[in-house]
C-alpha positions as CSV (number, residue, x, y, z in Angstrom):
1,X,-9.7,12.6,4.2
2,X,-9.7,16.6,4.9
3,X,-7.7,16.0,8.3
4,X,-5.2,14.3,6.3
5,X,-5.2,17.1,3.4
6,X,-4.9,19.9,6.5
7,X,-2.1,18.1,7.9
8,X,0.1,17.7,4.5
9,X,-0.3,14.7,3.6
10,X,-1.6,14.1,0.1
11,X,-4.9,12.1,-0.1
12,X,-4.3,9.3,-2.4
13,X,-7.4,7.6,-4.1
14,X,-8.1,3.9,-4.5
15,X,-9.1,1.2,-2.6
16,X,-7.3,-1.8,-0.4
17,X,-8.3,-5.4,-1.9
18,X,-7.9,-8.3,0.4
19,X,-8.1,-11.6,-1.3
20,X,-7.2,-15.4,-0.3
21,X,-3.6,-16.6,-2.0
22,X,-3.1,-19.8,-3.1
23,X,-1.9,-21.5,0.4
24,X,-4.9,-20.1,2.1
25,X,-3.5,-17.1,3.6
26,X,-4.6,-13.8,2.7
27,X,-3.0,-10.7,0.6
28,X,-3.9,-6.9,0.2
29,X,-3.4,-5.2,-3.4
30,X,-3.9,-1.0,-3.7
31,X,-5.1,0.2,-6.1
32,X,-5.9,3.0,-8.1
33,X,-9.3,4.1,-9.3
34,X,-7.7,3.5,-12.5
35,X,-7.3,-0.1,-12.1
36,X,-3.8,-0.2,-11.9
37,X,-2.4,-1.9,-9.0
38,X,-0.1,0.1,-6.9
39,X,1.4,-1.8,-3.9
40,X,1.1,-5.6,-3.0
41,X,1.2,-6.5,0.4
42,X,2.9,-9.8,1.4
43,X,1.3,-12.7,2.7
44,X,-0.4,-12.9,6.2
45,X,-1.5,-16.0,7.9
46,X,-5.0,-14.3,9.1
47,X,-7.5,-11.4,7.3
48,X,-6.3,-9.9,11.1
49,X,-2.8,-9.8,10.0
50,X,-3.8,-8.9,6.8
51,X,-5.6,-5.8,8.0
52,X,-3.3,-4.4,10.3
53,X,-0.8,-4.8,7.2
54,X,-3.1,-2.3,5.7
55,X,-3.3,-0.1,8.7
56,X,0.6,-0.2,8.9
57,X,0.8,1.0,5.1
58,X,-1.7,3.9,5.7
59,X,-0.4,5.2,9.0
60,X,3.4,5.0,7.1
61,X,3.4,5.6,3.2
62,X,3.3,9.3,4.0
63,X,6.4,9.5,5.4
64,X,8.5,6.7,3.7
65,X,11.6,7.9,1.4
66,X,13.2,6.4,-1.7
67,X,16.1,3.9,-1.1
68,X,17.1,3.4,-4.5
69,X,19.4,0.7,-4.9
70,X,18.9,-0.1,-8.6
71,X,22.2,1.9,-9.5
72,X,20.5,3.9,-12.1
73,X,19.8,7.3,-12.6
74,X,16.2,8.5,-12.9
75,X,16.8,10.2,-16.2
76,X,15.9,8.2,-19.7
């Protein structure tokens, strides 16, 4: 976790569940050390798939932007 923090990238607590989904495939959750959920992955046919789904959101979260299509603006 200090490599990342030296590098500029913001170390963000939590944990990666991995659980079965109801057709037998598998699914990742993050989440917080709050509880609250933070990302859902989609389904994979194997806990492989699953956990290079994991790997794919660790090595990419960092440098993903916004793409806000909601047609909103952010202010209340």
């Amino acid at each position: 976790m200090a490599d990342r923090k030296r590098a500029g990238v913001a170390a963000v607590a939590g944990r990666f569940v991995i659980s079965k989904d109801e057709r037998g495939g598998f699914r990742f959750e993050l989440v917080a050390n709050n509880g609250q959920t933070l990302a859902v992955g989609e389904g994979f046919p194997t806990k492989v798939a699953c956990v290079n789904g994991i790997e794919t959101v660790r090595r990419n979260a960092p440098e993903a932007t916004i793409d806000d299509r909601s047609g909103q603006s952010q202010e209340p």
